[in-house]
DSSP file (Angstrom, degrees, kcal/mol; ACC not computed):
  #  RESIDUE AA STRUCTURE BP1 BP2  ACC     N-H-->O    O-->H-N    N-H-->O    O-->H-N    TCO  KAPPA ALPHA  PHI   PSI    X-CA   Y-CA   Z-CA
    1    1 A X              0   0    0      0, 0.0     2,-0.6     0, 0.0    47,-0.1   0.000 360.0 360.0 360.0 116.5  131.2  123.3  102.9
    2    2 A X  E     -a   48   0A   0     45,-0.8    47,-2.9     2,-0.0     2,-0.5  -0.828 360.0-152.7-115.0 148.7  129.0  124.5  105.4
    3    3 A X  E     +a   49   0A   0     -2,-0.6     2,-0.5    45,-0.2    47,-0.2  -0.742  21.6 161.7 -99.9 125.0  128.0  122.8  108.2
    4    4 A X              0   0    0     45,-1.6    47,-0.3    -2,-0.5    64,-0.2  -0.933 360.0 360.0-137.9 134.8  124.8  123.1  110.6
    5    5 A X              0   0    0     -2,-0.5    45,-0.2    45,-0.2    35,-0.1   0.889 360.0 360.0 -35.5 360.0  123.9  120.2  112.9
    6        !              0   0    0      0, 0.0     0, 0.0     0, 0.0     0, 0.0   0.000 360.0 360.0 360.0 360.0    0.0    0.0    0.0
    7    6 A X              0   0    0      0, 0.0    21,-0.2     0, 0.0    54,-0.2   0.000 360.0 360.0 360.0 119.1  107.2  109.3  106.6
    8    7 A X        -     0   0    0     52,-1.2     2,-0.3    50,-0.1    98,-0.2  -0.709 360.0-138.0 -35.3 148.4  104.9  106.8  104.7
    9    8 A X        -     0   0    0     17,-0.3    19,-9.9    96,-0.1     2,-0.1  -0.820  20.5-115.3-132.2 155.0  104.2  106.9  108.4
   10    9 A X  E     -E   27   0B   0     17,-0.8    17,-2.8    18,-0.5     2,-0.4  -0.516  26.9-110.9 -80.1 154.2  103.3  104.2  111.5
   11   10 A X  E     +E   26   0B   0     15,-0.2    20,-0.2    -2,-0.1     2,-0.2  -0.634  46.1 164.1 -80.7 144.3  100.3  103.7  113.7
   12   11 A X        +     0   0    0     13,-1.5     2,-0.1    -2,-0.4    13,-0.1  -0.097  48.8  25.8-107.3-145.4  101.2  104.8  117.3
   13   12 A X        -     0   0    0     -2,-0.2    -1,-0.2     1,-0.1     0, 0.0  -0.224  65.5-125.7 -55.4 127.2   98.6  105.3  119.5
   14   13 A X        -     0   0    0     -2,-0.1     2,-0.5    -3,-0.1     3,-0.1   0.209  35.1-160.5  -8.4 134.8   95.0  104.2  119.9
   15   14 A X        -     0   0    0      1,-0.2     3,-0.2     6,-0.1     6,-0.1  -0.990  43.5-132.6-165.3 165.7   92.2  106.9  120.1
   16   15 A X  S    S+     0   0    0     -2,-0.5     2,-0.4     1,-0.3    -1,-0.2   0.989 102.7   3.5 -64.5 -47.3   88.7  107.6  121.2
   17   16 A X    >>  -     0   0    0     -3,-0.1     3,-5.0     1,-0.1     4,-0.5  -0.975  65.3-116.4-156.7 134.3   88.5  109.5  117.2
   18   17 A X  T 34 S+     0   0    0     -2,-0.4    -1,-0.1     1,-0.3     8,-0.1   0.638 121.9  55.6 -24.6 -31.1   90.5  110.0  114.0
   19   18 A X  T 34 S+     0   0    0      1,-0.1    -1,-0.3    -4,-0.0    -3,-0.0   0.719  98.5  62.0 -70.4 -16.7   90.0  114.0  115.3
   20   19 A X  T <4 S+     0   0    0     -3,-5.0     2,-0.3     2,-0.1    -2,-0.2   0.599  96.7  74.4-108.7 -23.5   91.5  113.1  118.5
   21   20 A X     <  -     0   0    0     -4,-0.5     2,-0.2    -6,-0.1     5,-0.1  -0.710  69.4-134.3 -86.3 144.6   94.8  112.2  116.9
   22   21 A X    >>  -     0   0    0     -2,-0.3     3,-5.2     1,-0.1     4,-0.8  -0.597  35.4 -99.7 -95.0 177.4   97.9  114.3  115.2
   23   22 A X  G >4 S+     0   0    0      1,-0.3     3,-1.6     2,-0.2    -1,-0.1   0.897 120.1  61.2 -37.2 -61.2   99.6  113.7  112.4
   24   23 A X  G 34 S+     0   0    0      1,-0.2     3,-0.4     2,-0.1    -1,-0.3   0.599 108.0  47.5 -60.3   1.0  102.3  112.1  113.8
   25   24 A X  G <4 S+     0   0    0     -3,-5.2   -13,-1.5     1,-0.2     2,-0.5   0.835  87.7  79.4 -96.0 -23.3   99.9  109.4  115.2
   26   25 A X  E <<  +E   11   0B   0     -3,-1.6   -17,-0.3    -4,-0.8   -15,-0.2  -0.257  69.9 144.3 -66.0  24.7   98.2  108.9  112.1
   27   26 A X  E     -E   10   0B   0    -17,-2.8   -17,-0.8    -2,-0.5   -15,-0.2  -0.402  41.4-154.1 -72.7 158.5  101.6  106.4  110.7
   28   27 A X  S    S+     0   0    0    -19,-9.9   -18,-0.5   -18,-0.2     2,-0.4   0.342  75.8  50.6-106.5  -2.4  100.8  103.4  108.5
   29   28 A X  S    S-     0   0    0    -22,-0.2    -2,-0.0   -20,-0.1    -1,-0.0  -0.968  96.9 -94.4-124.8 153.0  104.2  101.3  109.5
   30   29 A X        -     0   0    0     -2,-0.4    29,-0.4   -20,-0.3     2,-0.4  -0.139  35.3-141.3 -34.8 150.0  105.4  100.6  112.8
   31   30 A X        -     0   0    0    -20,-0.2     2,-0.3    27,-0.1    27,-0.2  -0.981  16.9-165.3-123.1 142.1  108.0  103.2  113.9
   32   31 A X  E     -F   57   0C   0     25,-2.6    25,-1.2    -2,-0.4     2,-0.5  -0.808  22.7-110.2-116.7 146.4  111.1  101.5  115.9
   33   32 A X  E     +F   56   0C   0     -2,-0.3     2,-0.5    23,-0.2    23,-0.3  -0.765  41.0 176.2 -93.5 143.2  113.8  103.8  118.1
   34   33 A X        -     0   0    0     21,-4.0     2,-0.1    -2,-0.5    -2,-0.0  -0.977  16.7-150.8-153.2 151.6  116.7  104.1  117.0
   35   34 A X        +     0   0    0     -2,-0.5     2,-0.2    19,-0.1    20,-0.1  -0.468  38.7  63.9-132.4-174.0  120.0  105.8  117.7
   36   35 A X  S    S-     0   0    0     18,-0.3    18,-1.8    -2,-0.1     2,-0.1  -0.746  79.3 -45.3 108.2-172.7  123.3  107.3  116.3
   37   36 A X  E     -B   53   0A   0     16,-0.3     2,-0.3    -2,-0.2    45,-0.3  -0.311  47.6-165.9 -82.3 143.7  124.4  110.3  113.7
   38   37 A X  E     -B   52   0A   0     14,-0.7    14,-1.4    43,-0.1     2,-0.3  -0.859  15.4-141.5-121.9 160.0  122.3  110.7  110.3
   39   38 A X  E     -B   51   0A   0     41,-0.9    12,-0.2    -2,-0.3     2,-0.2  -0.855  20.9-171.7-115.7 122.0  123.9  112.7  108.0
   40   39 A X  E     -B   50   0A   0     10,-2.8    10,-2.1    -2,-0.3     2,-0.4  -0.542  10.6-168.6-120.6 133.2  121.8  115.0  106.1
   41   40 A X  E     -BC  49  78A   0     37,-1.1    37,-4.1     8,-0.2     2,-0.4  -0.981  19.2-134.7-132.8 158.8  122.5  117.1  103.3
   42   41 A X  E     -BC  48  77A   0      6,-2.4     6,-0.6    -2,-0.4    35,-0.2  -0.753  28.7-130.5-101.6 118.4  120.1  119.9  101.8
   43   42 A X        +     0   0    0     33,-2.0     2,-0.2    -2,-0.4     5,-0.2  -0.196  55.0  99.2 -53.6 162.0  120.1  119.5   98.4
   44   43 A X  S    S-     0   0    0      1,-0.1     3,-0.2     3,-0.1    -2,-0.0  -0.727  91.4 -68.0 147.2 171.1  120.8  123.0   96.2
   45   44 A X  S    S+     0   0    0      1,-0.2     2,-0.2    -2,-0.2    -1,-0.1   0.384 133.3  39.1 -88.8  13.2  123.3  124.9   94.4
   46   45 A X  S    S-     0   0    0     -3,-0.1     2,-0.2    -4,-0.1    -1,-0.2  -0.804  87.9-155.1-138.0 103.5  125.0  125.5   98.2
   47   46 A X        -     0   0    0     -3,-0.2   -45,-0.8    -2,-0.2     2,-0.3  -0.663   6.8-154.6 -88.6 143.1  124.5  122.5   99.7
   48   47 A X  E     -aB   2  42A   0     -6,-0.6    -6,-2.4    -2,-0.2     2,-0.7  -0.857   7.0-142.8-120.4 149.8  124.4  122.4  103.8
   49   48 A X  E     -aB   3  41A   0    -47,-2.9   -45,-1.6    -2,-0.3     2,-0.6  -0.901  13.3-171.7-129.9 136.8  125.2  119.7  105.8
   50   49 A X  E     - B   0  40A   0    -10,-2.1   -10,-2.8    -2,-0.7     2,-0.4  -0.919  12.2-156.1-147.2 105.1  123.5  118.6  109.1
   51   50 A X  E     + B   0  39A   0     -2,-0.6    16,-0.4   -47,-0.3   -12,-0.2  -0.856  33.3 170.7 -95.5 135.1  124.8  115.8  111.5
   52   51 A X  E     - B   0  38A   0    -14,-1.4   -14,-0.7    -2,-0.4     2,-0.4  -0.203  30.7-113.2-107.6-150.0  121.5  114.5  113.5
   53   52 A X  E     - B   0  37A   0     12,-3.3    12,-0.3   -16,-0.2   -16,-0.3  -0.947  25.7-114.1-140.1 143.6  120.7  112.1  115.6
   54   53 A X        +     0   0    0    -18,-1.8   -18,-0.3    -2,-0.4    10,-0.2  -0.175  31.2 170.6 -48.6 152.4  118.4  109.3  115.0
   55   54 A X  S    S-     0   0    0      8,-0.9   -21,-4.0     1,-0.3     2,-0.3   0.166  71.7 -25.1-142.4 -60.6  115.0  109.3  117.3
   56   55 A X  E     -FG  33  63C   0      7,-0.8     7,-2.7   -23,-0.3     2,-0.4  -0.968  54.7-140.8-158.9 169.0  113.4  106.4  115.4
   57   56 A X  E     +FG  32  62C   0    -25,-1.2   -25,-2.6     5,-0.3     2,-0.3  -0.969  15.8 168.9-139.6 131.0  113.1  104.4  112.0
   58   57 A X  E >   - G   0  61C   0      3,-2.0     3,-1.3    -2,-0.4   -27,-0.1  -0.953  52.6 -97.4-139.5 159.9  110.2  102.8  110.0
   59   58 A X  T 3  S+     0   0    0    -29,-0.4   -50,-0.1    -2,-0.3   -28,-0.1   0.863 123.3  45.8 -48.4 -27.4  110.5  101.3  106.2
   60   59 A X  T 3  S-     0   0    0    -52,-0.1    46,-4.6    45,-0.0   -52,-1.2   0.445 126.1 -30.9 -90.0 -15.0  109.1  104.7  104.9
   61   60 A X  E <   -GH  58 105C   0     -3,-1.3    -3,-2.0    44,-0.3     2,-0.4  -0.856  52.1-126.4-174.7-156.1  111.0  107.5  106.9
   62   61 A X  E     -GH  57 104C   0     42,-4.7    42,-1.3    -2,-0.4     2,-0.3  -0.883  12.6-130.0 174.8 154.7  112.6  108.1  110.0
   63   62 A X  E     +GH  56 103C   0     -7,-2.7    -8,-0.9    -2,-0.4    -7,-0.8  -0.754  33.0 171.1-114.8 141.2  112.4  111.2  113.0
   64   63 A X        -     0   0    0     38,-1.1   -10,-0.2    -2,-0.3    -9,-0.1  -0.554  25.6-137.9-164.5 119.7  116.0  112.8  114.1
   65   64 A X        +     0   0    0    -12,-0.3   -12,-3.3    36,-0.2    36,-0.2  -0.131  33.8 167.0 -65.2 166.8  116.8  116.3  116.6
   66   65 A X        -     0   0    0     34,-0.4    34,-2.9   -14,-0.2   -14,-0.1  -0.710  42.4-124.0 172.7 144.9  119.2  118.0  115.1
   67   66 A X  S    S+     0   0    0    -16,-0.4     2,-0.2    32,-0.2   -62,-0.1   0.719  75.5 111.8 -73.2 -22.6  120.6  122.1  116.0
   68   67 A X        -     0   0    0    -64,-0.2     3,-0.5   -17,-0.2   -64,-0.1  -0.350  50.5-170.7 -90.8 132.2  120.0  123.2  112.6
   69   68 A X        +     0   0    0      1,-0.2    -1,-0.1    -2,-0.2    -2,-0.0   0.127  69.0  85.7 -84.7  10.4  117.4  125.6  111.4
   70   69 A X        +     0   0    0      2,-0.0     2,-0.4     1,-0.0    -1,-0.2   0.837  58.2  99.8 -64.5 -58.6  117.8  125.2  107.9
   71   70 A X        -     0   0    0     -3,-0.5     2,-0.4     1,-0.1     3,-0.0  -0.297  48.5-175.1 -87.8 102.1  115.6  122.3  107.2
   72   71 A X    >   -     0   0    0     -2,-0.4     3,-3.1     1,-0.1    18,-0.2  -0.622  33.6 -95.2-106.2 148.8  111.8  123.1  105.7
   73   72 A X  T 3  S+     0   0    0     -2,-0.4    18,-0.2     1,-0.2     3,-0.1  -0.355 110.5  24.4 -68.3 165.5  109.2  120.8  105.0
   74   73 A X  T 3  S+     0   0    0     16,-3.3    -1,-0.2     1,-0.2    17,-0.1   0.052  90.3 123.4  81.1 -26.9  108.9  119.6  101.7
   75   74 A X    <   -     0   0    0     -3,-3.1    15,-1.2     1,-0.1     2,-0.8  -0.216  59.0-120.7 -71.4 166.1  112.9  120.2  100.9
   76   75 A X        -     0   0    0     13,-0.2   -33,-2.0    -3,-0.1     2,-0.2  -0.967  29.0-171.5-128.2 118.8  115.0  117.0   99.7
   77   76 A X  E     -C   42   0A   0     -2,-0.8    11,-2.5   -35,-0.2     2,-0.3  -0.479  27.8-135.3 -94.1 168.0  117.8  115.6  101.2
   78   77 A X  E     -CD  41  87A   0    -37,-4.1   -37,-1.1     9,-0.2     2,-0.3  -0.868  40.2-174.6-108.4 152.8  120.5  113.1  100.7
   79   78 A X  E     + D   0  86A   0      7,-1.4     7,-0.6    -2,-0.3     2,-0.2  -0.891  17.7 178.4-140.0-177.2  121.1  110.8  104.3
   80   79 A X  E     + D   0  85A   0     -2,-0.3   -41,-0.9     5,-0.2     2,-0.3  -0.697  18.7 138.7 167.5 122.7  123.2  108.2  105.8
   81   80 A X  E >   - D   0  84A   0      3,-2.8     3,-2.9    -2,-0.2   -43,-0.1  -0.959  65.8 -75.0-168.2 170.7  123.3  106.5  109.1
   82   81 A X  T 3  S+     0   0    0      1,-0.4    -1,-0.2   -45,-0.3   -46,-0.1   0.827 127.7  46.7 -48.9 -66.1  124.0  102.4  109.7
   83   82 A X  T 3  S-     0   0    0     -3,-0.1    -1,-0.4     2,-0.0     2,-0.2   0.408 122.0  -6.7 -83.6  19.8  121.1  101.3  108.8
   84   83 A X  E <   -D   81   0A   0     -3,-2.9    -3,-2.8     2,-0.0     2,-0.3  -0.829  42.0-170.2-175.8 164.3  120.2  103.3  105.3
   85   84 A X  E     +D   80   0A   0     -5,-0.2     2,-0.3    -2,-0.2    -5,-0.2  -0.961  39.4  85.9-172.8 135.6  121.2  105.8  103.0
   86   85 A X  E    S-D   79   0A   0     -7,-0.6    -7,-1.4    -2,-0.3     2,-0.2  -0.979  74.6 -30.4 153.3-170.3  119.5  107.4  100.0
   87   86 A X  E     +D   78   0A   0     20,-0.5    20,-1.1    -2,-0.3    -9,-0.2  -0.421  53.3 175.4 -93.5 153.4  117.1  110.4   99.4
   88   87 A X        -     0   0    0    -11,-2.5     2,-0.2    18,-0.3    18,-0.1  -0.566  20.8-131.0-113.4-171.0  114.3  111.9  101.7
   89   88 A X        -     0   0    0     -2,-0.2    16,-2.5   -13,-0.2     2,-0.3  -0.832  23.3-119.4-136.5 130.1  111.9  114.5  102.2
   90   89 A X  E     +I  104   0C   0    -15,-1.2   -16,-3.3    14,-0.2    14,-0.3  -0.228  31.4 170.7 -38.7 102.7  111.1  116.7  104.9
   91   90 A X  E     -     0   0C   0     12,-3.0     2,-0.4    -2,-0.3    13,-0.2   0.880  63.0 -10.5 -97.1 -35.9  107.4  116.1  106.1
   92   91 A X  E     -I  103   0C   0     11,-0.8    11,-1.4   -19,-0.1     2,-0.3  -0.996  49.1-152.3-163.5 161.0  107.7  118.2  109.3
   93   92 A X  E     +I  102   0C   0     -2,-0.4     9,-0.2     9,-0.2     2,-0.2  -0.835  15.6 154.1-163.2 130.8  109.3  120.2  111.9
   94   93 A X  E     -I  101   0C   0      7,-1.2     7,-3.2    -2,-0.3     2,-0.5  -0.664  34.5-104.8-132.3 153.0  109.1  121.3  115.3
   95   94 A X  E     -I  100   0C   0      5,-0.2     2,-0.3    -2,-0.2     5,-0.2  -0.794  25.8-174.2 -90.4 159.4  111.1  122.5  118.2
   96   95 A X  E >   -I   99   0C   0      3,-1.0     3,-3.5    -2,-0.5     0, 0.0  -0.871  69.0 -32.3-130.6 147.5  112.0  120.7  121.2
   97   96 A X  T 3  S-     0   0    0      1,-0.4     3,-0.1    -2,-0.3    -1,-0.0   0.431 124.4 -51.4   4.1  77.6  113.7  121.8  124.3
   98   97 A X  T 3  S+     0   0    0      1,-0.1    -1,-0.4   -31,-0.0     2,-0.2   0.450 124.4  92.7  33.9  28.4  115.6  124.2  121.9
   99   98 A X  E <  S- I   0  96C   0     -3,-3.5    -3,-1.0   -31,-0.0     2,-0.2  -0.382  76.6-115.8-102.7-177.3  116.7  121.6  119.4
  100   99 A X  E     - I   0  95C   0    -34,-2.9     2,-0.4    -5,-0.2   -34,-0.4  -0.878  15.3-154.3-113.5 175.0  114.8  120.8  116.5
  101  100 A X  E     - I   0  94C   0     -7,-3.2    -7,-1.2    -2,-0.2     2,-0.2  -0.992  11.9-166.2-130.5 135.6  113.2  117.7  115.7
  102  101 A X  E     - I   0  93C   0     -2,-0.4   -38,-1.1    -9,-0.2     2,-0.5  -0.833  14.2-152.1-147.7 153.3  112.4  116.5  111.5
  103  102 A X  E     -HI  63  92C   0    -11,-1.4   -12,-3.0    -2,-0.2   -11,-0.8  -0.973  26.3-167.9-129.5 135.2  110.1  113.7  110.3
  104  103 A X  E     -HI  62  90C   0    -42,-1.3   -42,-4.7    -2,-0.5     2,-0.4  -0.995   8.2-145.3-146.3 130.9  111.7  112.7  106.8
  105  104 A X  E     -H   61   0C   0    -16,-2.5     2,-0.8    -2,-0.3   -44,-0.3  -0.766  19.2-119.6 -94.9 143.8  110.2  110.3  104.0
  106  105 A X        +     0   0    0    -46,-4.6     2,-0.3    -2,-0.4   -18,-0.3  -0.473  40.9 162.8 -87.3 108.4  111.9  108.1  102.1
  107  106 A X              0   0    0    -20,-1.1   -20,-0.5    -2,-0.8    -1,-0.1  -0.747 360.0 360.0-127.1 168.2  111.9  108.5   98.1
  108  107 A X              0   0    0     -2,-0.3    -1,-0.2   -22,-0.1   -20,-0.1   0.530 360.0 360.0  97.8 360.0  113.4  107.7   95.0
């Protein structure tokens, strides 16, 4: 086992639909929220990646996390308190050397 550490919500208001990114462009509310996820990357080696929660919406959820593994598009399995079931990876970025993952919910 090896181990490595969104239908989307409206956020902010803007002058024009250009003026926004992606991540602003959500269609459900996004709430913060904290604790472990645990992620695993589906595959015929499966890796497994404890994150941390950043926020939660009905459709997805944002969580940092160390691991460099995780490409958009890819399908996980999760769990953390409040849900548990399959994603996909919509995006990923660094932050202050972490990374950071936008995951949708399906299935």
């Amino acid at each position: 086992m090896k181990t490595a550490s969104p239908k989307h919500s409206v956020a902010k208001p803007s002058n024009s639909e250009s003026d926004r990114s992606v991540l602003d462009r959500r269609l459900e509310e996004r709430v913060p929220a904290h604790g472990e996820v645990f992620i695993e990357l589906l595959g015929p080696r499966p890796v497994f990646i404890i994150a941390r929660l950043k926020d939660i919406s009905t459709g997805g959820f944002r969580a940092s996390h160390s691991s460099p593994f995780l490409e958009s598009g890819q399908q996980v399995r999760f769990n953390h308190d409040g849900a548990s079931g399959t994603a996909r990876v919509a995006w990923n970025r660094s932050v202050e050397g972490k990374w950071e993952s936008g995951f949708f919910l399906v299935g």
